[in-house]
Each structure stands twice: as C-alpha cells, then as structure tokens.
C-alpha positions as CSV (number, residue, x, y, z in Angstrom):
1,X,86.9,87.3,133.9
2,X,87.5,84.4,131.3
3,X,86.3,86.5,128.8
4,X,88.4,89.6,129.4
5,X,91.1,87.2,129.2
6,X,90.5,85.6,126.6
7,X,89.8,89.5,124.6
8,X,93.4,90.5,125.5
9,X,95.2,87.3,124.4
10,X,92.9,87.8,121.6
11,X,94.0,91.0,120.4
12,X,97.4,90.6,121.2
13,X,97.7,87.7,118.5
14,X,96.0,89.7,116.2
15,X,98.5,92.9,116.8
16,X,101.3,90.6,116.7
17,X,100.1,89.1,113.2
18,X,99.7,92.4,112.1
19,X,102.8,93.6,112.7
20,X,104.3,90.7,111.3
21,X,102.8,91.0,108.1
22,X,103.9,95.3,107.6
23,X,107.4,94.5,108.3
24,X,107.4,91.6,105.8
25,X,105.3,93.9,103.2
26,X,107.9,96.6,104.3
27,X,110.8,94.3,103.2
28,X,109.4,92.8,100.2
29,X,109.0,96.8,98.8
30,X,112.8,97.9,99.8
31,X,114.1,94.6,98.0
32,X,111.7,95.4,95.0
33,X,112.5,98.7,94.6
34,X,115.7,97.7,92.9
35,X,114.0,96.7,89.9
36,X,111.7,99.8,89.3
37,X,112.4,101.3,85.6
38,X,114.6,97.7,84.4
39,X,112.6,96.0,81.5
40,X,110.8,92.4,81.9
41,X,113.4,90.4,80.3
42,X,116.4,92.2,83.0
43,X,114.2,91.5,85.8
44,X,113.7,88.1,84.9
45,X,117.2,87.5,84.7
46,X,118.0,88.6,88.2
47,X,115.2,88.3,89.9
48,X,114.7,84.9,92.3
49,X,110.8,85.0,93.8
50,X,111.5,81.6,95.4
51,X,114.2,83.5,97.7
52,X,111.5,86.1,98.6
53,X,108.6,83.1,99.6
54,X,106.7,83.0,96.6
55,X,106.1,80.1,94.4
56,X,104.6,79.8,90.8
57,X,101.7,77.2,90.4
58,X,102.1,77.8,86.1
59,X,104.5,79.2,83.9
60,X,104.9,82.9,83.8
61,X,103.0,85.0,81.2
62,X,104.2,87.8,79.7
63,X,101.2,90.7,78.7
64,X,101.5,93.9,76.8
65,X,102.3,96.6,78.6
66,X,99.2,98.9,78.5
C-alpha cells in the first residue's frame, strides 16, 4: 500500500514539474518571438535576459553568423 502511495505522489510531482517547465518554455518562445529577423546589435539594445531568469556567468560573445 505504501508503495502505491508513494508511486502516485510520485508521479504527480513529476507531472506537475513537467507542466511547469512547458508553460515557462511556452512563454519564454512568445516573448522571444519579438525579436526574430532584428540584427544582434537591436536585440541587444532591447533585450533584458535578467527579466526572463537568466544570468550571464562571462561577457557575451559575439560569433559570425554562419
């Protein structure tokens, strides 16, 4: 019994994570989209990836665009 228990608590976290984690992938892409077909430098200017949860261990690098 403990261990059917412990299966469905299980798998609800793991839904509930899951779930989590598409909606937040789902926002990130709508609040992205924005920027598709700007150049580097324009979204550079505008764009604030602390206000979407990321942070920057170094300085950006810029590559060629291949």
């Amino acid at each position: 019994m403990q261990k059917i228990l412990f299966s469905l608590i299980l798998g609800i976290s793991l839904s509930a994570c899951a779930t989590t984690n598409s909606t937040k992938s789902r926002q990130l892409d709508q609040q992205l989209q924005q920027y598709i077909g700007q150049s580097a430098e324009s979204i550079r200017k505008d764009l604030d990836l602390t206000a979407l949860g990321f942070k920057t261990s170094k300085a950006p690098v810029q590559t060629e665009n291949v």
